[in-house]
N, C-alpha and C positions, 0 to 999 in steps of 0.2 A: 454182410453190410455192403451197401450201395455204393460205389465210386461216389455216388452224389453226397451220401451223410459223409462218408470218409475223410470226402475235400470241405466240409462245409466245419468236422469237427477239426480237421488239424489247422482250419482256416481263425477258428476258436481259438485254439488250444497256441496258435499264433499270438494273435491279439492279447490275450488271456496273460502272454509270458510264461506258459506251462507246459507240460509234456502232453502228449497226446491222451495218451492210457489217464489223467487225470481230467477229462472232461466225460461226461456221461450225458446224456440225451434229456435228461428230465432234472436237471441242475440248472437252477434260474439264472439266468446268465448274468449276472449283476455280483452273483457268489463266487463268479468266475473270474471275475476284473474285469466284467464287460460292462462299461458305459455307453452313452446314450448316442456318441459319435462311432464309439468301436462297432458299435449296432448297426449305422449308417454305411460302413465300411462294411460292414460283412453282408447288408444287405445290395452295395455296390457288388462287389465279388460273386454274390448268388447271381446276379444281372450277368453279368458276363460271365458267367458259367452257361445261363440257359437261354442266352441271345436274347431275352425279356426284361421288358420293365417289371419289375416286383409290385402287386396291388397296392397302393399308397395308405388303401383301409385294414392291408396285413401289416401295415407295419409297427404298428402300435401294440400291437395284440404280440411280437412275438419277446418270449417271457424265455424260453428255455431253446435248444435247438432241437425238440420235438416240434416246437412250434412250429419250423420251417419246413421239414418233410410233412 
């Protein structure tokens, strides 16, 4: 695994209020505890992770954290 999925899952698995090892890549993030602000929050943290704005037309589309890699 990627340093980038790794920080993006335990950045989940933050938000989420869960352990790490209970997040998985293809689990809809909303099964997770993730709402529609903790979305905006993890999509702030992907930004500053990779010096970029995140496409404002990906952000709707992302459903699980395969969405993101």
């Amino acid at each position: 695994m990627t340093v980038f999925k790794s920080e993006i899952i335990r950045k989940v698995a933050e938000l989420g209020e869960m352990e790490v090892h209970d997040v998985s890549e293809d689990r809809p993030l909303k099964d997770l505890g993730i709402d529609s602000l903790m979305t905006i929050e993890l999509v702030v943290f992907i930004e500053r992770m990779i010096h970029r704005q995140f496409p404002e037309e990906k952000m709707g589309t992302i459903r699980t954290c395969s969405d993101i890699f």
